[in-house]
C-alpha positions in Angstrom: 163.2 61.5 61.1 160.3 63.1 62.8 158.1 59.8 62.3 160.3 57.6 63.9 159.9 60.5 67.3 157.6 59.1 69.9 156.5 61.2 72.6 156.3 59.1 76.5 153.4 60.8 78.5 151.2 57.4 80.1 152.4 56.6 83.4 153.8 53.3 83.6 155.0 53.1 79.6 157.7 54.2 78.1 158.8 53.9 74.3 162.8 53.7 74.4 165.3 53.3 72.0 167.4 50.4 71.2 170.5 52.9 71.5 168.7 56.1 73.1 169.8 59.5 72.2 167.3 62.4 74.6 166.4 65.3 73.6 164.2 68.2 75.5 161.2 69.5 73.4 158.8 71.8 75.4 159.1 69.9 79.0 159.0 66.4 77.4 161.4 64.2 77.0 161.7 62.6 73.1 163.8 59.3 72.7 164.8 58.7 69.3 164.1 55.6 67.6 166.6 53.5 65.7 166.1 51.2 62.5 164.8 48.6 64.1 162.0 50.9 65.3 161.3 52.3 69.3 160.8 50.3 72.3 157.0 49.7 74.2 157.5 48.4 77.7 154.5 48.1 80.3 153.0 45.8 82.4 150.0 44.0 82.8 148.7 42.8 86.3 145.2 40.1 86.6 144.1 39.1 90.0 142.7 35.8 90.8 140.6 35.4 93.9 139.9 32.0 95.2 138.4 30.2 98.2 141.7 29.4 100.7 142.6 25.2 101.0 144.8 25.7 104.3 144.9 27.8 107.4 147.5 28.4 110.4 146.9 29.1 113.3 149.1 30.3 116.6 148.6 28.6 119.8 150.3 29.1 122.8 150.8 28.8 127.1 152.6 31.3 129.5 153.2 30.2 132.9 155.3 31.7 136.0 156.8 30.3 138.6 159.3 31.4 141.6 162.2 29.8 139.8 163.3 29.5 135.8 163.5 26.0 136.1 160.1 25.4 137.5 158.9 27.7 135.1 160.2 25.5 132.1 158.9 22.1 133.7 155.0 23.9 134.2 155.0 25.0 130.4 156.5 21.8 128.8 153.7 20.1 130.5 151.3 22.2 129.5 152.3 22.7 125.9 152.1 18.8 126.0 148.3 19.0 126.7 148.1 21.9 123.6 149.9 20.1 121.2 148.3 17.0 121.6 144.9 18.5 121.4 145.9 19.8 118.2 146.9 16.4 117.0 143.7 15.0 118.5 141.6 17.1 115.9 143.8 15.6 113.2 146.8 18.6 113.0 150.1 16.2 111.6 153.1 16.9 113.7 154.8 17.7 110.5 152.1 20.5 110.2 153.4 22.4 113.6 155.9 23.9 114.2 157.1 25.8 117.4 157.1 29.2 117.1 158.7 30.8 119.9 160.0 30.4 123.1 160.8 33.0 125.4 161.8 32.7 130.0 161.8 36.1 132.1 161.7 37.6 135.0 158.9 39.4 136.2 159.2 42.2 138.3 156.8 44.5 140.4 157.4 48.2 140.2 154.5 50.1 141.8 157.1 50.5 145.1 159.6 52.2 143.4 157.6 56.0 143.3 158.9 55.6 147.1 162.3 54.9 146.4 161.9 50.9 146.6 163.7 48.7 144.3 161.3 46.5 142.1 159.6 43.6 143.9 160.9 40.5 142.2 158.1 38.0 141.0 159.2 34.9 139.6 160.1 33.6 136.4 157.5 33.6 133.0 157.6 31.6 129.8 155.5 31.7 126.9 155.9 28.9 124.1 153.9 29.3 121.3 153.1 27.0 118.0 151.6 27.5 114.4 150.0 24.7 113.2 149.1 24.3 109.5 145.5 22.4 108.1 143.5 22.0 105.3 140.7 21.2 107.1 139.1 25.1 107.3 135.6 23.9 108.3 137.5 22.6 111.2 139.3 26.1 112.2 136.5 27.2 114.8 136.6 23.5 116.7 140.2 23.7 116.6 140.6 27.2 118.4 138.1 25.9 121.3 139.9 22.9 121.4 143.4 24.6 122.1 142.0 26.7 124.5 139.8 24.3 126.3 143.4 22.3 126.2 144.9 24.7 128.2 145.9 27.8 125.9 146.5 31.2 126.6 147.4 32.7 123.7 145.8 32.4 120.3 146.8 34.6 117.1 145.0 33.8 113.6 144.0 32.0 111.4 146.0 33.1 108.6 144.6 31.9 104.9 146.3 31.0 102.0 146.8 28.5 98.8 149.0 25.8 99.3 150.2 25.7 95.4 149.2 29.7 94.8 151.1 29.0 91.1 148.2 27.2 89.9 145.5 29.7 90.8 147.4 31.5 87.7 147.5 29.3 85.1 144.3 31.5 83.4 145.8 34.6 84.4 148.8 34.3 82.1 147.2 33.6 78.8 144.6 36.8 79.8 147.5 38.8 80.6 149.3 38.0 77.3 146.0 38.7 75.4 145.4 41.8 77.1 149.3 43.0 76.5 148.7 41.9 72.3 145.8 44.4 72.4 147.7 47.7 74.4 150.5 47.0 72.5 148.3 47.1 69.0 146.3 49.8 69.8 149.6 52.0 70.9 150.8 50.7 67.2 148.0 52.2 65.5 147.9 55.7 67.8 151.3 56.1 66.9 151.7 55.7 63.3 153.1 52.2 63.3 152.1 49.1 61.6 152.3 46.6 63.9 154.0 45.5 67.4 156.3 42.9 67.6 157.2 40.7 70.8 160.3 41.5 72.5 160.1 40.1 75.8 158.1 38.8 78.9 158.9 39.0 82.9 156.6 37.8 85.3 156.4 39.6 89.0 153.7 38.9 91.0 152.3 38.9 94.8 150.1 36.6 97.4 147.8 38.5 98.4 149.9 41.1 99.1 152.5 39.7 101.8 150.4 37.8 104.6 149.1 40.3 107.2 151.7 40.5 110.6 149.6 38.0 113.3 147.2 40.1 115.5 148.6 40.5 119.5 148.6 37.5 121.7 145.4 37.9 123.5 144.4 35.4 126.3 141.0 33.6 125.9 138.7 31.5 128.3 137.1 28.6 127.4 133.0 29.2 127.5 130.2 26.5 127.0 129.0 27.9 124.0 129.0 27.3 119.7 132.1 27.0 118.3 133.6 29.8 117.6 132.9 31.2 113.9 135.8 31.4 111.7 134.9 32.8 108.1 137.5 31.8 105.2 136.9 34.3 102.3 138.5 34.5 99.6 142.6 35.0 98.8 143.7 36.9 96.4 147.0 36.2 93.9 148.2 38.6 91.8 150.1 38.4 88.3 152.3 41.0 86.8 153.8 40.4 83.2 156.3 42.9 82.2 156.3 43.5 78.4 158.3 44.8 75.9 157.5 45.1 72.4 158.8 46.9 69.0 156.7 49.4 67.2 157.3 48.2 63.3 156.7 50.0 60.2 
């Protein structure tokens, strides 16, 4: 009975039991085994880092006016300009995609410390678009180009994979082989034979979850280079979740 007790004290593995029955022994907990021999779950993550093939970028105009309507008519025209200068350095119009709009009113309220109501200003809207392209030599033109076009607000570039599954094609069969070896050497620390396969669930992340976009910030165009834009490197990562069974 006492050989088929195994002690859990690695953070992140556990040995349970088929059909656990617990028992307290000096602070730690002791599952028992059955027949068919204990229970080895962990998990093994590999990261694969990898130059990005697309970028987005946010691009957008705010404009005011004495009236709402006005207000509407000055942006549509202008995001006409933006968009088009996006398509002009080869952005599909499948690839953008609006964003956001948002219409109102501005108000002045340095008055009211002498008991005057706000100063009514006129009406603002900001529309905004992401535009998606695989051409990230071409990121740093682009920006100048939106602004030059008439852009006021610019957030990105945000870089990713556009099939991230295949960047872990590698990582699976190194995650496997690294899981045969833990799952061995646990075998052999803990009186067992071997380790058996039980079962396999894969988890896994992009980079983490894309970072939020930075704040709209307003930009001027300048005579000057275009403005530098370094890609780096993405990073996917893949978690297997294994289980295995310690055998005699």
């Amino acid at each position: 009975m006492t050989k088929q007790l195994i002690a859990v004290m690695a953070t992140g593995l556990a040995l349970m039991a088929a059909t656990p029955a617990f028992a307290q022994q000096g602070g730690s907990t002791v599952t028992a085994a059955t027949t068919q021999g204990p229970i080895l779950a962990f998990s093994v993550s590999e990261e694969v880092r990898s130059r990005p093939d697309q970028a987005t970028v946010g691009a957008g105009v705010t404009t005011t006016a004495p009236t709402a309507v006005e207000a509407m008519r000055l942006n549509a025209t202008a995001m006409d300009k933006l968009i088009a200068a996006a398509k002009a350095r080869g952005i599909k119009a499948e690839d953008i995609q609006t964003s956001g709009i948002s219409l109102s009113p501005q108000y002045d309220y340095n008055n009211q410390g002498n008991g005057q109501p706000p100063r009514f200003l006129g009406y603002q809207v900001s529309n905004s678009v992401r535009a998606t392209t695989s051409k990230i030599a071409d990121i740093g033109p682009l920006l100048d180009a939106l602004v030059a076009a008439g852009g006021t607000n610019i957030d990105g570039p945000s870089f990713g994979m556009k099939d991230p599954d295949a960047q872990l094609v590698g990582a699976r069969g190194t995650a496997i082989k690294a899981a045969e070896a833990k799952a061995a050497d646990y075998a052999r620390l803990a009186g067992f034979r071997g380790a058996e396969l039980v079962s396999i669930s894969e988890g896994g992340s992009f980079g983490g979850p894309p970072p939020p976009a930075p704040p709209m910030v307003r930009m001027q165009a300048m005579d000057a280079k275009a403005t530098p834009v370094e890609p780096g490197r993405v990073s996917n990562t893949l978690t297997l979740n294994f289980q295995y069974r310690l055998v005699k």
